[in-house]
VOROKOL-686310 format. One record per residue (C-alpha): residue in one letter; x, y, z. Coordinates in Angstrom, 2 decimals. Last residue first. Layout:
BEGIN
<rec 'a' <X Y Z>>
...
END
This chain:
BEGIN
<rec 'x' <49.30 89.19 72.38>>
<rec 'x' <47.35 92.56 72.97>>
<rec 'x' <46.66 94.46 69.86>>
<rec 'x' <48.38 97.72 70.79>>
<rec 'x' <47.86 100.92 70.67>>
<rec 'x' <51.24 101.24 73.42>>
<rec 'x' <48.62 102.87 76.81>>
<rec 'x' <45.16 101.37 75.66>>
<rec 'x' <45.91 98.80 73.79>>
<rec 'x' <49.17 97.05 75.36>>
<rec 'x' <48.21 98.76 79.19>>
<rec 'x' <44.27 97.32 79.20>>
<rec 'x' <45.19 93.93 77.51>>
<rec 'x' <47.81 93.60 80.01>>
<rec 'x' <45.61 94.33 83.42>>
<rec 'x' <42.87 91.27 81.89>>
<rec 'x' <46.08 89.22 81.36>>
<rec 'x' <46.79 90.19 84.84>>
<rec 'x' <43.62 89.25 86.50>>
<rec 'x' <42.13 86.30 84.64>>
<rec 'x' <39.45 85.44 87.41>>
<rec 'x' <38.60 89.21 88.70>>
<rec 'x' <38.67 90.59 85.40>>
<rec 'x' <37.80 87.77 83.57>>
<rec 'x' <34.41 88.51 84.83>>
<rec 'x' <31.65 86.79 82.64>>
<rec 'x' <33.45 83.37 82.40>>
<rec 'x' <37.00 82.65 82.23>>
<rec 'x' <39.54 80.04 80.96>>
<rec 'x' <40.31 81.66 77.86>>
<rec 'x' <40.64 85.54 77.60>>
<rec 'x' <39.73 86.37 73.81>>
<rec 'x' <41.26 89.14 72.37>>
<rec 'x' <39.50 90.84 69.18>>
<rec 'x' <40.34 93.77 67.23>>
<rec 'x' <37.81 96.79 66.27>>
<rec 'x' <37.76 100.13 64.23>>
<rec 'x' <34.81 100.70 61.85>>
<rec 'x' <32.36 98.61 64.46>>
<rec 'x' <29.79 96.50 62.78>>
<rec 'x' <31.65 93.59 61.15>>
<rec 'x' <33.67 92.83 64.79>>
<rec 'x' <30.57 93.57 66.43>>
<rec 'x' <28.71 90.56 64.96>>
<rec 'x' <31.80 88.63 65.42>>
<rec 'x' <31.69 89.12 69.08>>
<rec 'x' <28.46 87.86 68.80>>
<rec 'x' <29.90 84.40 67.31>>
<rec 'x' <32.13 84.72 70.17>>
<rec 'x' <29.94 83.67 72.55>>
<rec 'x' <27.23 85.33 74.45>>
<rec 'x' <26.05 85.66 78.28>>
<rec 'x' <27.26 82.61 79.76>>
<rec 'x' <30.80 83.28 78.96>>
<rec 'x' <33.28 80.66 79.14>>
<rec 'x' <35.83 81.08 76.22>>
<rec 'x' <36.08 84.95 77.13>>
<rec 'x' <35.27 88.05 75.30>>
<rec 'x' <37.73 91.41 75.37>>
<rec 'x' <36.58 93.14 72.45>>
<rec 'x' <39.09 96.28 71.83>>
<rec 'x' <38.02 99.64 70.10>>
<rec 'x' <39.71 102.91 68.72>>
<rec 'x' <37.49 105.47 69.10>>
<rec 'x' <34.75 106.15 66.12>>
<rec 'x' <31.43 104.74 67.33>>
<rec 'x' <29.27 105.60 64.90>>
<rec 'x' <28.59 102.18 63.37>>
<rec 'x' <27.47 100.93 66.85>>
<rec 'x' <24.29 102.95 66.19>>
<rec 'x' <23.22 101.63 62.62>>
<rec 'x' <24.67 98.93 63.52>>
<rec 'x' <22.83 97.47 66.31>>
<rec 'x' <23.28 96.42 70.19>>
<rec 'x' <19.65 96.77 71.32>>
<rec 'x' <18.84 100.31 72.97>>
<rec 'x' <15.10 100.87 71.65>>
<rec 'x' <14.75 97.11 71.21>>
<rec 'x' <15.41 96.65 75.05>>
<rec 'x' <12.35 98.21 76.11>>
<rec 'x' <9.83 95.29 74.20>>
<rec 'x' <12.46 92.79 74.83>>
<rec 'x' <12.46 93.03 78.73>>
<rec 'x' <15.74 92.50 79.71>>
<rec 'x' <16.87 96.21 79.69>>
<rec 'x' <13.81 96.84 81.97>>
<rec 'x' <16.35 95.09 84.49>>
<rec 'x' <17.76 98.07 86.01>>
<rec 'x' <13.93 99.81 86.82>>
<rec 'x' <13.07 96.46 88.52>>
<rec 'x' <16.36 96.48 90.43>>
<rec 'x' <15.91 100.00 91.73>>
<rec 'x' <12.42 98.99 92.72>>
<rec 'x' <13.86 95.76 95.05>>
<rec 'x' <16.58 98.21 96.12>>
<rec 'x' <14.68 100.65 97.83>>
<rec 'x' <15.93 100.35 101.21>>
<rec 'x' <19.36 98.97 100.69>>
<rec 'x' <19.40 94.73 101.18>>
<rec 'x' <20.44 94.24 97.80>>
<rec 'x' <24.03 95.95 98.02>>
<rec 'x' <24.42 94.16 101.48>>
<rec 'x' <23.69 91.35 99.87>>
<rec 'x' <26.79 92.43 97.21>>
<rec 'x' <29.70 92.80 100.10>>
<rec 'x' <28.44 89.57 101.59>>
<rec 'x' <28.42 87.45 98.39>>
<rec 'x' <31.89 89.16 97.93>>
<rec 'x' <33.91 88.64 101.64>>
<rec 'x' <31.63 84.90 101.33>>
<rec 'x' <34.28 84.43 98.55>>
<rec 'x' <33.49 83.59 94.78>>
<rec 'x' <36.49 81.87 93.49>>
<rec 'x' <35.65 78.32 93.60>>
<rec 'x' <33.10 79.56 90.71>>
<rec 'x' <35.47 79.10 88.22>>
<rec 'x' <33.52 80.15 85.16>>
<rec 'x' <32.22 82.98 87.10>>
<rec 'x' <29.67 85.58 86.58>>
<rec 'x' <27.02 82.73 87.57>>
<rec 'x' <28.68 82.39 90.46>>
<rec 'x' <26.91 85.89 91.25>>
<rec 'x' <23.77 84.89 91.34>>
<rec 'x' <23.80 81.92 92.96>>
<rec 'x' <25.93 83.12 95.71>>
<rec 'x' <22.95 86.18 95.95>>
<rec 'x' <20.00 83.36 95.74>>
<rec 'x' <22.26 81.17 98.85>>
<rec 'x' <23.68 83.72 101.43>>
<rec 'x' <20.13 85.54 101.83>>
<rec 'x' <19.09 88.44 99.43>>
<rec 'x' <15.89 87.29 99.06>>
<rec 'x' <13.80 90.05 96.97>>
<rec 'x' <17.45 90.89 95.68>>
<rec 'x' <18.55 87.52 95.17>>
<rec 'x' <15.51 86.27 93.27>>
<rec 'x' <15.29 89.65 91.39>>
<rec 'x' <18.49 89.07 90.06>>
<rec 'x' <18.51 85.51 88.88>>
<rec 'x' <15.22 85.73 87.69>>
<rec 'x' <15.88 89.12 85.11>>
<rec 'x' <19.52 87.60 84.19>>
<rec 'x' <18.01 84.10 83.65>>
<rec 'x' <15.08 85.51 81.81>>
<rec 'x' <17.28 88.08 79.40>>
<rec 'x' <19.71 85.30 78.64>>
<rec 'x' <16.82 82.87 77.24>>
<rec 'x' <15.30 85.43 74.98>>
<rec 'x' <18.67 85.86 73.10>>
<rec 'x' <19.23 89.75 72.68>>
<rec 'x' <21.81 88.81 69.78>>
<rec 'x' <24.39 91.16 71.40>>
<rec 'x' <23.77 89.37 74.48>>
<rec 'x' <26.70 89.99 76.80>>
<rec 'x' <29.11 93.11 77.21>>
<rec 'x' <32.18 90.56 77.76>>
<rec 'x' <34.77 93.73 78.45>>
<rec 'x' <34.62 96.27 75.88>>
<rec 'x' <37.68 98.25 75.26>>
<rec 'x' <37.16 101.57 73.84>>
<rec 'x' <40.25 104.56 73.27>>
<rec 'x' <39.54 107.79 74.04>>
<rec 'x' <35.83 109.11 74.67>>
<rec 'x' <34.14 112.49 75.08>>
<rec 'x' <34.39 113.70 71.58>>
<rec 'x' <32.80 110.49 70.57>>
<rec 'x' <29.55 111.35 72.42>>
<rec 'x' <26.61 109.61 71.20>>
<rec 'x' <28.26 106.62 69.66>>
<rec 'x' <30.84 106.46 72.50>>
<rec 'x' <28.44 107.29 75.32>>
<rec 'x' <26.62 104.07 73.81>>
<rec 'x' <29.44 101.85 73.81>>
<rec 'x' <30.53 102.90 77.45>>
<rec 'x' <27.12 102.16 78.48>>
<rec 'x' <26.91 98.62 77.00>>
<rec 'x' <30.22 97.48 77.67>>
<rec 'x' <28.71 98.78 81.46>>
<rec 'x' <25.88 96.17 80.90>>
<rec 'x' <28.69 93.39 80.60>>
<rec 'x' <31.74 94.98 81.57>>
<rec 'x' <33.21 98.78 80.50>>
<rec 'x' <36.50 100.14 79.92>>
<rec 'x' <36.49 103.81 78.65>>
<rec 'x' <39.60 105.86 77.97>>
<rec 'x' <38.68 109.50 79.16>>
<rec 'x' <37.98 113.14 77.83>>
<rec 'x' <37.38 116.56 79.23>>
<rec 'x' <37.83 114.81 82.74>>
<rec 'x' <36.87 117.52 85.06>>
<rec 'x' <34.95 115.47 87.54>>
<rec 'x' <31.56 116.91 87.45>>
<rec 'x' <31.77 116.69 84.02>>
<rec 'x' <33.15 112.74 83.72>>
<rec 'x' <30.55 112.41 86.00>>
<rec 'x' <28.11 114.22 83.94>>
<rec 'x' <28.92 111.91 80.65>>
<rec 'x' <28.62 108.69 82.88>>
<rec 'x' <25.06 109.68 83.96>>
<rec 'x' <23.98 110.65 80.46>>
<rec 'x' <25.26 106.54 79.40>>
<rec 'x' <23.44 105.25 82.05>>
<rec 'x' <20.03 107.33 81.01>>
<rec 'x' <20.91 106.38 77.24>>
<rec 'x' <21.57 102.47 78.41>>
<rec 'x' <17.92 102.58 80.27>>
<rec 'x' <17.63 102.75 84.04>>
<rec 'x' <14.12 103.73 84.29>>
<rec 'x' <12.93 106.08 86.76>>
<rec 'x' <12.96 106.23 90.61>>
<rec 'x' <15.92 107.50 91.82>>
<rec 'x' <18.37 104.72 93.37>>
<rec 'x' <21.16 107.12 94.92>>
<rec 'x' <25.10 105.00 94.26>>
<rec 'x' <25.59 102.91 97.09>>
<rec 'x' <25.67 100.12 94.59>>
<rec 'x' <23.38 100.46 91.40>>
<rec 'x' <20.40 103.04 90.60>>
<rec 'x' <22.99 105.53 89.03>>
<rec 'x' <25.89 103.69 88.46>>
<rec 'x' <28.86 103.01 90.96>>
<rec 'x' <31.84 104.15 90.64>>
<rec 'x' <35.29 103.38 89.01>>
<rec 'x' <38.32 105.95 88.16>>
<rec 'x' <41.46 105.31 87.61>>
<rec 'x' <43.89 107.63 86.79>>
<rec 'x' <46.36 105.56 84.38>>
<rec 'x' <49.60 103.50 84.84>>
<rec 'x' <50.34 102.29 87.77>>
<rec 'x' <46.33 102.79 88.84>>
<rec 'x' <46.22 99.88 86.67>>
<rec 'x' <47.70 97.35 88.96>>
<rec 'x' <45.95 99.18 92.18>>
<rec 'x' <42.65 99.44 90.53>>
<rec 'x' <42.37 95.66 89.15>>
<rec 'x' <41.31 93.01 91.81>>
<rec 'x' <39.16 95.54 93.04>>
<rec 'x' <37.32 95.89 89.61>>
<rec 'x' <33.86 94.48 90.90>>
<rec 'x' <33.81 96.35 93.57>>
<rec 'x' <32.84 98.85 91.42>>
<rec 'x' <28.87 97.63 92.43>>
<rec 'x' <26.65 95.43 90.20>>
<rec 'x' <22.88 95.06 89.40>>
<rec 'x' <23.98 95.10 85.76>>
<rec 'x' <27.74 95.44 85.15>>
<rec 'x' <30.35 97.84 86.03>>
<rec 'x' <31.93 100.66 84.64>>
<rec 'x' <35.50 101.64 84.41>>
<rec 'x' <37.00 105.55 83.62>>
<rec 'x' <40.72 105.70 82.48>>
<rec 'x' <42.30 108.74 82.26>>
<rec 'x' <45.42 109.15 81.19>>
<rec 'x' <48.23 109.74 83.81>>
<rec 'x' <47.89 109.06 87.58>>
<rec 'x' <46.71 106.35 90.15>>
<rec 'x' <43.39 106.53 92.12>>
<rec 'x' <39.80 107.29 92.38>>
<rec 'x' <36.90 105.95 93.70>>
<rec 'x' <33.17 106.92 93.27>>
<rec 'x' <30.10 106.35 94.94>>
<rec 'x' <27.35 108.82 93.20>>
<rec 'x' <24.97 111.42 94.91>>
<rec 'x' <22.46 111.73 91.79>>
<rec 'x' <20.97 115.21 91.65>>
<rec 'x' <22.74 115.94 88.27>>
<rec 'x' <25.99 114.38 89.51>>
<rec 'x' <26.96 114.84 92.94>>
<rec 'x' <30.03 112.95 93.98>>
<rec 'x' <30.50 110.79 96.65>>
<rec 'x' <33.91 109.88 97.93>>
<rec 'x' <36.38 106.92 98.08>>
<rec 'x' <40.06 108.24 97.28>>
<rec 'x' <43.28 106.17 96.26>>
<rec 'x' <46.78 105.70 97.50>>
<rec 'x' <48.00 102.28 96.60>>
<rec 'x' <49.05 99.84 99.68>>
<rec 'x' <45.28 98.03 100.50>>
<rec 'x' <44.91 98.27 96.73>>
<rec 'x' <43.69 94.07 96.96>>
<rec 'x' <43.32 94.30 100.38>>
<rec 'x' <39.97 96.13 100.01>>
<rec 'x' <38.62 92.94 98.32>>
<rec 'x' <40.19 91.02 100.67>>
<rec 'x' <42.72 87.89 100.77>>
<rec 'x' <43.32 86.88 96.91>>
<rec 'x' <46.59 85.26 95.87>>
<rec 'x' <46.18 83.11 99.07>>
<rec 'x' <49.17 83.87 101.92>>
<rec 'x' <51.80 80.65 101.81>>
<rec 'x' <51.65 78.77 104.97>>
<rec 'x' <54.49 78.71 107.31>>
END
């Protein structure tokens, strides 16, 4: 008989862990959120024009040891899409009154890409709020000109198109090995960009990569610097958004900050580098340690 792939379904994935998929109101925003596991809290965020799907691979091995919770972000998902800028301080204010709405007085954060962004920003602004910090391949520190296009035309190609090619496109490009992308997860994410409304909820996500709004938000030290919780980089040898020279830049800015690099991976290590991803979370977050 043939062996059963590693990966069959997203939902398979936690297919035997208890968890709960609701919507929660948060400041007029009706937000897609799941929940599962007990002990600390762990909240994880996503990345631009992304869903919490992307942590499937993830919730049932961490829900072992932490309550998880991932949703979607305002304007992202099957999360509402009001009309306004998506900027990291309106992100960030949207985490906060989740966590609020939730009861969770306080939380380890994990956050990829854009949501490294968010969770580094709620950090800074509200350190009483936040645990322990691990950002996952946040991408462009150095706001590199040539990043910003290929996010903003990748994404709005797929979402004013959202046909089996522009979305595969755009979401190989999370993955170094791009083998991995299913038709289960191009078809999970056109159906993402095929909401009413999505075409203006992706404009108002990607004003981040325009340099002229992005200097208000860009990674720098005089914000980082305030970020007190205890903080891991988790960068990759394959990431198309930044390499580890940025990660040095954050290294120097943050007061409390180690380095692991996941080789082998691109943007999601995550999903390709499962369980080292799951034992950098439970070594740093769960033992304060630097994982090996």
């Amino acid at each position: 008989m043939n062996a059963l792939p590693e990966h069959i379904s997203i939902w398979g994935e936690f297919s035997t862990t208890p968890h709960e998929l609701r919507f929660v109101e948060v400041a007029g925003v009706r937000t897609r959120v799941l929940r599962a596991g007990s002990g600390p809290d762990l909240i994880l965020l996503h990345g631009t024009a992304g869903h919490l799907e992307a942590y499937a691979r993830d919730i049932a091995g961490l829900a072992e040891d932490f309550r998880v919770t991932v949703y979607d972000m305002v304007g992202h998902g099957w999360s509402d899409l009001p009309d306004y800028p998506y900027t990291t301080d309106v992100l960030a204010a949207h985490l906060i009154g989740l966590m609020d709405a939730l009861g969770i007085e306080a939380a380890h954060l994990s956050g990829e890409s854009l949501g490294g962004w968010v969770v580094a920003w709620a950090a800074a602004h509200h350190p009483d709020r936040v645990r322990r910090l691990i950002l996952n391949t946040p991408g462009n520190i150095a706001d590199k000109p040539e990043v910003m296009v290929k996010m903003r035309e990748s994404t709005m190609a797929a979402v004013r198109d959202p046909n089996s090619a522009t979305v595969r496109q755009r979401v190989e490009f999370l993955f170094h090995h791009k083998e991995l992308v299913t038709e289960e997860l191009v078809n999970l994410r056109r159906a993402v960009y095929s909401r009413p409304g999505f075409v203006r909820a992706a404009e108002n996500i990607l004003v981040l990569q325009d340099p002229v709004v992005r200097k208000d938000f860009a990674w720098r030290p005089k914000w980082v610097g305030k970020i007190t919780a205890p903080t891991l980089l988790l960068w990759t040898d394959h990431d198309p958004t930044g390499g580890l020279d940025e990660a040095e830049l954050l290294l120097n800015w943050l007061p409390d900050a180690r380095l692991h690099v996941i080789t082998d991976a691109g943007h999601w290590p995550q999903w390709e580098k499962r369980d080292e991803f799951l034992h950098a979370h439970r070594e740093f977050l769960l033992l304060g340690k630097d994982p090996a």
